[in-house]
DRENTORKOL-3810 file (N, C-alpha, C; in nm, 4 decimals):
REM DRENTORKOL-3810
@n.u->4.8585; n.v->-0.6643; n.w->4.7805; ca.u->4.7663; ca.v->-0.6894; ca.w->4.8903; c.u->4.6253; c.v->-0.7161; c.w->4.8384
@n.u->4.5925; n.v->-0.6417; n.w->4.7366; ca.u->4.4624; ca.v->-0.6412; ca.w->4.7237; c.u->4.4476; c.v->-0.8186; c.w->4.6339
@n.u->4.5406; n.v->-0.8501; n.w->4.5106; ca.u->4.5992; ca.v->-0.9613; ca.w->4.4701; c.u->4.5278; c.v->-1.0926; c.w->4.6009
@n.u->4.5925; n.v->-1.0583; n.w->4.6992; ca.u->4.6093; ca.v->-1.1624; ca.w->4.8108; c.u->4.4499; c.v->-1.1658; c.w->4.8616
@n.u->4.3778; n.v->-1.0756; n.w->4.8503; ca.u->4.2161; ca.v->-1.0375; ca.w->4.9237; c.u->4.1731; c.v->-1.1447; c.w->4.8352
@n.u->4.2101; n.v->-1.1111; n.w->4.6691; ca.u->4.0956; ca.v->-1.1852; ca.w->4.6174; c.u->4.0841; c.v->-1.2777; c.w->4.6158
@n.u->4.2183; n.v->-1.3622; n.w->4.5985; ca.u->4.2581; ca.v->-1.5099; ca.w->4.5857; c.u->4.1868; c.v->-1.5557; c.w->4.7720
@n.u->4.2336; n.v->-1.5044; n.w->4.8523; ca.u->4.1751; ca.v->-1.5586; ca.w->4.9590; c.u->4.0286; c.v->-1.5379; c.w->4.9607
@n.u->3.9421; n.v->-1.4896; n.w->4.8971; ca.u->3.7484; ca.v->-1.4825; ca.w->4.8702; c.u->3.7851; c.v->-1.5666; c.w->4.7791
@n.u->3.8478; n.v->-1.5975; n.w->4.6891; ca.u->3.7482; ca.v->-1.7354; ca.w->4.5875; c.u->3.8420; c.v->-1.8727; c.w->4.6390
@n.u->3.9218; n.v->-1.8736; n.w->4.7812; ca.u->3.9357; ca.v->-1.9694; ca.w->4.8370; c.u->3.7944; c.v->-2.0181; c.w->4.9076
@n.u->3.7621; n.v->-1.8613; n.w->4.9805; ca.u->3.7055; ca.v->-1.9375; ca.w->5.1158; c.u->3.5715; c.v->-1.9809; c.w->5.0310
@n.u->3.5161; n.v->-1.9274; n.w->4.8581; ca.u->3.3973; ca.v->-1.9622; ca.w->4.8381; c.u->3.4287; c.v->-2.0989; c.w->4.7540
@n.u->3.5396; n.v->-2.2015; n.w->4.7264; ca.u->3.5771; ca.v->-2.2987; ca.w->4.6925; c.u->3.5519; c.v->-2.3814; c.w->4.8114
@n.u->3.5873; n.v->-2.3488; n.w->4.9610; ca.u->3.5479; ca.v->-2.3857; ca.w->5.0581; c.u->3.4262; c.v->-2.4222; c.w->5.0962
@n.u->3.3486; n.v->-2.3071; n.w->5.0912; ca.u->3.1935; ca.v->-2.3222; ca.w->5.1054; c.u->3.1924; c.v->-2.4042; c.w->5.0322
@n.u->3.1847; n.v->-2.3792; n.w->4.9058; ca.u->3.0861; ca.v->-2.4898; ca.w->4.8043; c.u->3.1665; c.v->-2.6395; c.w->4.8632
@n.u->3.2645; n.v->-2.6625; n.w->4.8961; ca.u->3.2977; ca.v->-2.7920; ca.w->4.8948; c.u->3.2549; c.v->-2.8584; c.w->5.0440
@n.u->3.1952; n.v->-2.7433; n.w->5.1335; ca.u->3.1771; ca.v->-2.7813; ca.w->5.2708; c.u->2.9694; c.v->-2.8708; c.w->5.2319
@n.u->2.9482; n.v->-2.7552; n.w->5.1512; ca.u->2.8047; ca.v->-2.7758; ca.w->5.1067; c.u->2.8203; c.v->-2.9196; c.w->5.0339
@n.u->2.9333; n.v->-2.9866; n.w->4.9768; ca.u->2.9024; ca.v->-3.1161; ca.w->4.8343; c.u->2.9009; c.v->-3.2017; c.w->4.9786
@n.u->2.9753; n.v->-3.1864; n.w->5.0290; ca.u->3.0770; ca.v->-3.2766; ca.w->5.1302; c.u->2.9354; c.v->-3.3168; c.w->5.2159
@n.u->2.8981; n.v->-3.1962; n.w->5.2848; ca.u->2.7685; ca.v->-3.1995; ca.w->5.3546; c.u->2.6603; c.v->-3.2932; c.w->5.3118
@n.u->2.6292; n.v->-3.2937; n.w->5.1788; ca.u->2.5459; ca.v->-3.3497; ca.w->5.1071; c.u->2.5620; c.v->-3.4680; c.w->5.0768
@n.u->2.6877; n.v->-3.5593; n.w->5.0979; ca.u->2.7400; ca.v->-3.6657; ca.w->5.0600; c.u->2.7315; c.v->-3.6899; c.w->5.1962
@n.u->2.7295; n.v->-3.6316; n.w->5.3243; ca.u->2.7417; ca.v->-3.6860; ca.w->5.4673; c.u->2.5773; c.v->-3.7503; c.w->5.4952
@n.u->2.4816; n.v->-3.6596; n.w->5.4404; ca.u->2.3521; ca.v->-3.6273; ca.w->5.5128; c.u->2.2979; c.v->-3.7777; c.w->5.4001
@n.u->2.3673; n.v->-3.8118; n.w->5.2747; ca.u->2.3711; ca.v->-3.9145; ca.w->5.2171; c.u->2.3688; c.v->-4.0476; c.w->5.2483
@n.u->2.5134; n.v->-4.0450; n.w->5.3093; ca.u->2.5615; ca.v->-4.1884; ca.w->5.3402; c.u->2.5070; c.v->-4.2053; c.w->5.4967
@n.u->2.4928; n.v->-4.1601; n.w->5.5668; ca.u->2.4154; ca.v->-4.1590; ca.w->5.6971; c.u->2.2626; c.v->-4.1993; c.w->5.7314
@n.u->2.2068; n.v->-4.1388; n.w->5.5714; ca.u->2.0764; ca.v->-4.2001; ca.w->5.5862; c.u->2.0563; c.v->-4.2961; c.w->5.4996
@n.u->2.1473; n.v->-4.2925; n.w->5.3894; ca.u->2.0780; ca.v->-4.4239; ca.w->5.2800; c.u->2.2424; c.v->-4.4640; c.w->5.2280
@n.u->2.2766; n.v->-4.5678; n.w->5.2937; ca.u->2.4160; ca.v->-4.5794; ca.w->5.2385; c.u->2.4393; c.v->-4.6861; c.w->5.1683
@n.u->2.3285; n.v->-4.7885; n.w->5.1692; ca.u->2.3133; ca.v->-4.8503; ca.w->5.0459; c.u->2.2812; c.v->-4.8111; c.w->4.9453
@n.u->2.2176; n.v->-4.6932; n.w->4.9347; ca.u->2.1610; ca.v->-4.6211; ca.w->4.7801; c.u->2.3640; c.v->-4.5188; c.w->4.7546
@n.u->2.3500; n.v->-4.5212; n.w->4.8496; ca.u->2.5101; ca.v->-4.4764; ca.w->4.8122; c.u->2.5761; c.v->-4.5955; c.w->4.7099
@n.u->2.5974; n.v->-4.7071; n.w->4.7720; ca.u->2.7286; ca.v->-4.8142; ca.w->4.7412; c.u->2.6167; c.v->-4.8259; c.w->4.6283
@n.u->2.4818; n.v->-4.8497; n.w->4.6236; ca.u->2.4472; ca.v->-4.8852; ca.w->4.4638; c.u->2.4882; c.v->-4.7808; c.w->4.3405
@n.u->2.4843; n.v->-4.6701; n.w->4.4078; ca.u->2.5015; ca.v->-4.5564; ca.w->4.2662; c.u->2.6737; c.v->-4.6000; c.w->4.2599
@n.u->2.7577; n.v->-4.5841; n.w->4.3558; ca.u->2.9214; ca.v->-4.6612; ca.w->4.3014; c.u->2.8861; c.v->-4.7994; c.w->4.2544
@n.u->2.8266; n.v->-4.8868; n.w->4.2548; ca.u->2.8035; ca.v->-5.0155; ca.w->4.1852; c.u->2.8840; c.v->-5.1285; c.w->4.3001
@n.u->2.8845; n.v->-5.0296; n.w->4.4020; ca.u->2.9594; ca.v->-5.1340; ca.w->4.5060; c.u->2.8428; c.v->-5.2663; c.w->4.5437
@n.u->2.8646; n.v->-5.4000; n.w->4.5380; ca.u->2.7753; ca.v->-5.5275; ca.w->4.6211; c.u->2.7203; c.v->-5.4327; c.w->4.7696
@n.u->2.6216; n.v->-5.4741; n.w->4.7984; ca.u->2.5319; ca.v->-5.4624; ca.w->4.9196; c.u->2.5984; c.v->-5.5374; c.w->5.0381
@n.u->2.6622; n.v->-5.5001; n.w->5.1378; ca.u->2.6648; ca.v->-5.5503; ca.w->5.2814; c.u->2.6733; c.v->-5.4756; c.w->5.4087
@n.u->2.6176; n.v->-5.5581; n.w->5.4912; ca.u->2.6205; ca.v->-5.4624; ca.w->5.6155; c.u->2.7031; c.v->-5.3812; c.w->5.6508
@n.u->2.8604; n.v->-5.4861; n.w->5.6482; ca.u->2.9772; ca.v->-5.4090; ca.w->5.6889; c.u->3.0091; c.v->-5.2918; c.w->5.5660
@n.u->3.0077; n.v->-5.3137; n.w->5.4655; ca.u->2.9948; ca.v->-5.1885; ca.w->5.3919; c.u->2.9132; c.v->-5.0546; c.w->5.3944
@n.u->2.7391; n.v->-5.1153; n.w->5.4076; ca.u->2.6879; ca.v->-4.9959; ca.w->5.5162; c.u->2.7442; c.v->-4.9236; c.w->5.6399
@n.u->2.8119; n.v->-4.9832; n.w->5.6984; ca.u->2.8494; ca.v->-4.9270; ca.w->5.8558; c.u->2.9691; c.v->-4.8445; c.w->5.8094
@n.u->3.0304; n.v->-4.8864; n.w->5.7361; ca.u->3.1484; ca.v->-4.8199; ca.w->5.7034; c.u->3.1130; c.v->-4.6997; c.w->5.5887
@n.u->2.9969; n.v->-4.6875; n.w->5.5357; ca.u->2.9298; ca.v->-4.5824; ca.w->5.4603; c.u->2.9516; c.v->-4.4969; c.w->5.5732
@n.u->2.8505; n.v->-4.5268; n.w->5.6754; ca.u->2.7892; ca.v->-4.4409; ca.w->5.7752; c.u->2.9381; c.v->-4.3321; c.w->5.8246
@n.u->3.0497; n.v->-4.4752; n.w->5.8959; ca.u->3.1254; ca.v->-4.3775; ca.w->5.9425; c.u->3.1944; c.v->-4.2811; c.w->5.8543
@n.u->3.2179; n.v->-4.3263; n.w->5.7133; ca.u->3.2623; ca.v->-4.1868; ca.w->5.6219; c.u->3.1561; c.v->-4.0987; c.w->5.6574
@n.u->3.0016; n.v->-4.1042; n.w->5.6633; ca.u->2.9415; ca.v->-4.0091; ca.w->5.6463; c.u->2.9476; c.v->-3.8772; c.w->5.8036
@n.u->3.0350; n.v->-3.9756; n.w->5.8998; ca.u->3.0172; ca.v->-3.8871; ca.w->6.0271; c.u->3.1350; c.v->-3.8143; c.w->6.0224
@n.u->3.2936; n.v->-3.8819; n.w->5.9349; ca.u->3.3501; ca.v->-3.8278; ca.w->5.9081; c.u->3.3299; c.v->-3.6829; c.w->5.7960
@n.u->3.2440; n.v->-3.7079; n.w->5.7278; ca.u->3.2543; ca.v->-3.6140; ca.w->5.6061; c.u->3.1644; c.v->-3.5036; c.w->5.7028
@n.u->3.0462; n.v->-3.5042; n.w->5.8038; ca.u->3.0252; ca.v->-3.4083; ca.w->5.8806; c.u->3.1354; c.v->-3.2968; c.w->5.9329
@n.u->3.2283; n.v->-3.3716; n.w->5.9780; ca.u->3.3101; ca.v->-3.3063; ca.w->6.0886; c.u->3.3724; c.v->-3.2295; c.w->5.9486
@n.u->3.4413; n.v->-3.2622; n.w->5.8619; ca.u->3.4912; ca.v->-3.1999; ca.w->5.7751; c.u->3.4252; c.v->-3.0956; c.w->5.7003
@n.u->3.3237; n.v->-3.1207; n.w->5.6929; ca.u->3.1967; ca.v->-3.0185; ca.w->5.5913; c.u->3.1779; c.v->-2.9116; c.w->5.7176
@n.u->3.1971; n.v->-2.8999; n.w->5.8255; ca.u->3.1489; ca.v->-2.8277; ca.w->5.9588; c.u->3.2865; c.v->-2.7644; c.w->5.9494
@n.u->3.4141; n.v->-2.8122; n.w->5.9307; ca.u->3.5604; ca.v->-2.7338; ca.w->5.9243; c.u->3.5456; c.v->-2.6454; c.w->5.8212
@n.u->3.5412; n.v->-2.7316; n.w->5.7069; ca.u->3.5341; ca.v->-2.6331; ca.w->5.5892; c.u->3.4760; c.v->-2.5122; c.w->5.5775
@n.u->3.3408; n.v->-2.5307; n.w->5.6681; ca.u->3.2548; ca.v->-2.3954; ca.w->5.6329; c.u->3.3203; c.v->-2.3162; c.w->5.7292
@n.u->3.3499; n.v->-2.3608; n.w->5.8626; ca.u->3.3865; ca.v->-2.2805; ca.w->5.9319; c.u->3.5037; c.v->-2.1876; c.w->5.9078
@n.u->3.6502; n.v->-2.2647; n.w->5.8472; ca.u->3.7296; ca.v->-2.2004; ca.w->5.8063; c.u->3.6952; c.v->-2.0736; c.w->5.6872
@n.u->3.5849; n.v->-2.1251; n.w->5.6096; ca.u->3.5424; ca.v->-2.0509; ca.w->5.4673; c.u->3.4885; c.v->-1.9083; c.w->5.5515
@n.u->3.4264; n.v->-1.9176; n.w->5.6240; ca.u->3.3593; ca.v->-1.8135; ca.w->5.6863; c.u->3.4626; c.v->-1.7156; c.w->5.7916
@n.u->3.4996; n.v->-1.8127; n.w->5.9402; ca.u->3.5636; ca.v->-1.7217; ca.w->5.9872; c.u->3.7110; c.v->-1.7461; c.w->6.0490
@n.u->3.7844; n.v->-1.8265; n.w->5.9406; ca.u->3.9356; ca.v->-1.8148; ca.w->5.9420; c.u->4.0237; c.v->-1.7351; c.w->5.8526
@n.u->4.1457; n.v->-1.7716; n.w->5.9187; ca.u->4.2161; ca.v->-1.5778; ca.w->5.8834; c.u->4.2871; c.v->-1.6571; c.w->5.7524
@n.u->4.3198; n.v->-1.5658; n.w->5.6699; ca.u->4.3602; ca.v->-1.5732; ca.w->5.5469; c.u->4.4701; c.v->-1.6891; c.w->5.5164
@n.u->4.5509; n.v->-1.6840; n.w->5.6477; ca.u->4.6434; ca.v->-1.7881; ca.w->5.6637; c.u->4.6209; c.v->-1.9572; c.w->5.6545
@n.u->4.4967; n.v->-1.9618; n.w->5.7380; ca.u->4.4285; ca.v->-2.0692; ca.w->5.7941; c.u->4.3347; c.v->-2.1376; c.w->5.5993
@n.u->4.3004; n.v->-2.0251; n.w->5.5788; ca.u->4.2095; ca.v->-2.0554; ca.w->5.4533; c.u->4.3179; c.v->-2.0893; c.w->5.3574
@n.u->4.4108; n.v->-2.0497; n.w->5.3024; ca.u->4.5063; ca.v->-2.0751; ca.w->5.2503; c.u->4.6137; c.v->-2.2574; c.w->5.2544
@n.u->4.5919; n.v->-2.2640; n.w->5.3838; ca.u->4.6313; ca.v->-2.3919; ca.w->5.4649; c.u->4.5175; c.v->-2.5030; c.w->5.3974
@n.u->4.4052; n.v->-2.4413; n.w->5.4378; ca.u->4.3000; ca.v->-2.5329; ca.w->5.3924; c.u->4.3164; c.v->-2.5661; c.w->5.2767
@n.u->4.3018; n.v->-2.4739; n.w->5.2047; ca.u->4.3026; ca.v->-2.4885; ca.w->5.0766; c.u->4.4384; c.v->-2.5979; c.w->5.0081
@n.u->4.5343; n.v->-2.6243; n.w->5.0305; ca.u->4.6473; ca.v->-2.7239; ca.w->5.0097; c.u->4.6046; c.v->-2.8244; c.w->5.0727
@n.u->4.5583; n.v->-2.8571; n.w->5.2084; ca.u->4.5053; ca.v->-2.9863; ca.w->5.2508; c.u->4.3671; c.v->-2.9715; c.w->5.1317
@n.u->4.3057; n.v->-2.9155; n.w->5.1148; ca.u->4.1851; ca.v->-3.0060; ca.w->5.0149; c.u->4.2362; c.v->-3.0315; c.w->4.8751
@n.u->4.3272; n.v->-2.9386; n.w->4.8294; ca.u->4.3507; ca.v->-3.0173; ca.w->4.7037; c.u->4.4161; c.v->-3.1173; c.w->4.7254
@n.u->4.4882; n.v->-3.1715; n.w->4.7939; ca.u->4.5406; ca.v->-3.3136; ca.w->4.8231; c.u->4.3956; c.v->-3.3951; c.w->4.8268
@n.u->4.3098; n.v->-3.3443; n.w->4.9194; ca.u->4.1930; ca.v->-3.4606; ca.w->4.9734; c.u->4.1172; c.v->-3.4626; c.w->4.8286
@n.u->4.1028; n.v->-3.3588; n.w->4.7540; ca.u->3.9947; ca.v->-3.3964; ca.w->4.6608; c.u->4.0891; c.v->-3.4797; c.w->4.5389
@n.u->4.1844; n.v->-3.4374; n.w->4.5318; ca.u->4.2493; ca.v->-3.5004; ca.w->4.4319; c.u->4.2497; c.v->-3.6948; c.w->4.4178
@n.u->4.3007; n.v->-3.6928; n.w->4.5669; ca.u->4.2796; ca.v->-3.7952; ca.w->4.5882; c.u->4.1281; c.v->-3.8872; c.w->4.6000
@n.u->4.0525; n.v->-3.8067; n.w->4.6168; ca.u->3.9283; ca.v->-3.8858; ca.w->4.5943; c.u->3.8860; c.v->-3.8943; c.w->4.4936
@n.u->3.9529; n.v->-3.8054; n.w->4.4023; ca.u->3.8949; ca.v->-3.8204; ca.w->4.2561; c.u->3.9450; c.v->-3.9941; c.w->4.2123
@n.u->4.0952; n.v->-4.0284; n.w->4.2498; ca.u->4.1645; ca.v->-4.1221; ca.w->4.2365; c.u->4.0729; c.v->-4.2352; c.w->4.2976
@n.u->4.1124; n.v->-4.2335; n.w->4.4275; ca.u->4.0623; ca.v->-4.3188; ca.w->4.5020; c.u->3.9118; c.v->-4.3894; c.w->4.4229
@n.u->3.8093; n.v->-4.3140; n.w->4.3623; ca.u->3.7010; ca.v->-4.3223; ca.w->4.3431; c.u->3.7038; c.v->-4.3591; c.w->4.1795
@n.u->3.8167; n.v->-4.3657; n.w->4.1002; ca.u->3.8063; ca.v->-4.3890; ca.w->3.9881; c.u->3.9191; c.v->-4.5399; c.w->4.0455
@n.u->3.9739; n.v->-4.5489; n.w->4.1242; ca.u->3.9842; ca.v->-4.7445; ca.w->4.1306; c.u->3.9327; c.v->-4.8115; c.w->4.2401
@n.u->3.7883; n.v->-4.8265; n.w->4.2777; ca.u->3.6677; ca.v->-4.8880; ca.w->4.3240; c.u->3.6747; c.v->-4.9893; c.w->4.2557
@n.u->3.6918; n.v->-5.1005; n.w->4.4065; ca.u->3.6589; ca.v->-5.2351; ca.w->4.3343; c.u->3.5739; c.v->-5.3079; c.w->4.2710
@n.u->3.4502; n.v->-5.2390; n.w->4.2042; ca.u->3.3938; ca.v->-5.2589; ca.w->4.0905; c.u->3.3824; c.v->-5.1444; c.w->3.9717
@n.u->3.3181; n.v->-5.2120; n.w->3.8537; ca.u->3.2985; ca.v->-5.1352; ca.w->3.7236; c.u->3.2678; c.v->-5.0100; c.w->3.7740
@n.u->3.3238; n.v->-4.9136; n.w->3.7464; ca.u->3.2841; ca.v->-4.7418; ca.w->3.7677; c.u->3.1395; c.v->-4.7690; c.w->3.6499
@n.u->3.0478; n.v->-4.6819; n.w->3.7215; ca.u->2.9077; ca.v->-4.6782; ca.w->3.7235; c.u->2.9136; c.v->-4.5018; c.w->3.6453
@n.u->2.8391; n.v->-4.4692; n.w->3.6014; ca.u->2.7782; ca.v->-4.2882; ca.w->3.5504; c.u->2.8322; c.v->-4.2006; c.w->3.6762
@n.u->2.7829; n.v->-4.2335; n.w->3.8430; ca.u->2.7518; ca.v->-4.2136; ca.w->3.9632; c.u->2.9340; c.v->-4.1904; c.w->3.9772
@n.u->3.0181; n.v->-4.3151; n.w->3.9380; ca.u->3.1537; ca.v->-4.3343; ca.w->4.0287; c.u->3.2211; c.v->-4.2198; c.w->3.9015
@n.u->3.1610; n.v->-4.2180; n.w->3.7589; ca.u->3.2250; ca.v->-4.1176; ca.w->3.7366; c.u->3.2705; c.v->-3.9632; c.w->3.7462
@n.u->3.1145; n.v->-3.9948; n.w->3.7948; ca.u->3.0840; ca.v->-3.8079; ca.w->3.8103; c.u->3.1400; c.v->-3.7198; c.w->3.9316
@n.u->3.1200; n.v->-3.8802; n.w->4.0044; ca.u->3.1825; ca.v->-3.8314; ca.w->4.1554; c.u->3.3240; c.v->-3.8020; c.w->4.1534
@n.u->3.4342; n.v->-3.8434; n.w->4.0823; ca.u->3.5315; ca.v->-3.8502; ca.w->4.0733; c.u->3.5769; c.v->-3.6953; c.w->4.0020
@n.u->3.5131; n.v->-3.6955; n.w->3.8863; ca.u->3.4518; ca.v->-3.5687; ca.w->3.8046; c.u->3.4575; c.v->-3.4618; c.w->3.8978
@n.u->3.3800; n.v->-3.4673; n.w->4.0362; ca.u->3.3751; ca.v->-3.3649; ca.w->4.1505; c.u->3.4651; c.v->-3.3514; c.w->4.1709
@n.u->3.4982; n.v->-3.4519; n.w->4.2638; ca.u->3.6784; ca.v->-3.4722; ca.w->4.3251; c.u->3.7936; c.v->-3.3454; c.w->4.2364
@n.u->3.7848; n.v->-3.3926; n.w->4.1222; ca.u->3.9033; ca.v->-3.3462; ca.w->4.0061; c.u->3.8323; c.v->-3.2144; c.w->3.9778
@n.u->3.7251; n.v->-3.1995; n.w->3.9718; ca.u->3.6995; ca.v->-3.0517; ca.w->3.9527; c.u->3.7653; c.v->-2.9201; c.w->4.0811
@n.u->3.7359; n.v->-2.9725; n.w->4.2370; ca.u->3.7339; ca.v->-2.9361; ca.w->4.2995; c.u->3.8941; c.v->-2.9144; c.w->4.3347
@n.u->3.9875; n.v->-3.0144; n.w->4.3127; ca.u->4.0954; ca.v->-3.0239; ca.w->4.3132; c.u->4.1781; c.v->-2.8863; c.w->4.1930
@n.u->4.1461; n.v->-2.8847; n.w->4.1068; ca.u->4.1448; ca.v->-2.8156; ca.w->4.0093; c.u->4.1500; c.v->-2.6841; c.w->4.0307
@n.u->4.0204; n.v->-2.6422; n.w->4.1186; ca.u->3.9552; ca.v->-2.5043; ca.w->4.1915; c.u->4.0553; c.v->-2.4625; c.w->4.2954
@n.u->4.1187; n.v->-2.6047; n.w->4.3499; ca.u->4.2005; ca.v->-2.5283; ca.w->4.4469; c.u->4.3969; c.v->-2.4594; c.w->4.4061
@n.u->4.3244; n.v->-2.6123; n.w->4.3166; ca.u->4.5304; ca.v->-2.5493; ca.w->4.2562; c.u->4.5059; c.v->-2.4187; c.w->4.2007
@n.u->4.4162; n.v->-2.3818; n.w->4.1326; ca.u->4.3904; ca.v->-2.2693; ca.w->4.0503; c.u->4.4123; c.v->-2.1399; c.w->4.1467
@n.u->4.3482; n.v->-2.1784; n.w->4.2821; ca.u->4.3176; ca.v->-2.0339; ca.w->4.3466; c.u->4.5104; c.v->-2.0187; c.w->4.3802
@n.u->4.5515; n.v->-2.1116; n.w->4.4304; ca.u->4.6745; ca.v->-2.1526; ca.w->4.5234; c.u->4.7915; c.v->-2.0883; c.w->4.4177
@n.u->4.7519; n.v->-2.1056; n.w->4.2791; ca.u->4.8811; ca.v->-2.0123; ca.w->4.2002; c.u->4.8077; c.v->-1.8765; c.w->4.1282
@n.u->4.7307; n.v->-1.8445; n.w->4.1672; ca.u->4.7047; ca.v->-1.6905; ca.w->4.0867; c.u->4.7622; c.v->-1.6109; c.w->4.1476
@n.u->4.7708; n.v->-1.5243; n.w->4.0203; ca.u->4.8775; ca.v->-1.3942; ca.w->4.0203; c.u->4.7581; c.v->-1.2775; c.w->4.1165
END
């Protein structure tokens, strides 16, 4: 039992921190989402701005779950989470390392996140 306490606290604080990156990448692409697509090395266009934006309203709603679950969902729920984000980060690590242009310092690091975070969760998801 006690085993199960801890692994569920360095879920829900894998949570936080990832509700906080997520957050920060929302409050990002919402206000400057061309300085976004330049740090990925993505070309400049409108429709690419707009479609910044809506990831960034998406990544709200998600950064607002995350914390919420991190804070006040039951062990079950955090646990749940935690398997849906290592799928999501994993995959963005992917997703973000084949961008249809040259990966940039920016597309690496981000990806770098992704796979770190992914990492954090498999880790919590098999401890003894």
């Amino acid at each position: 039992m006690e085993k199960q306490l801890k692994k569920t606290k360095i879920q829900r604080g894998v949570l936080l921190a990832g509700s906080t990156v997520f957050g920060f990448s929302a409050v990002l692409l919402l206000a400057a989402p061309r300085f976004f697509d330049d740090l990925l090395g993505l070309p400049a266009s409108a429709p690419l701005e707009w479609s910044m934006r809506m990831i960034g309203i998406t990544l709200v709603a998600l950064a607002g779950n995350m914390f919420s679950v991190s804070r006040f969902g039951t062990d079950r729920s955090v646990n749940f989470s935690a398997i849906v984000m290592l799928v999501a980060a994993t995959s963005l690590g992917v997703l973000t390392l084949a961008l249809p242009a040259s990966l940039t310092w920016f597309a690496w690091a981000y990806a770098g996140v992704g796979f770190t975070f992914a990492i954090a969760y498999f880790s919590t998801l098999f401890m003894d």
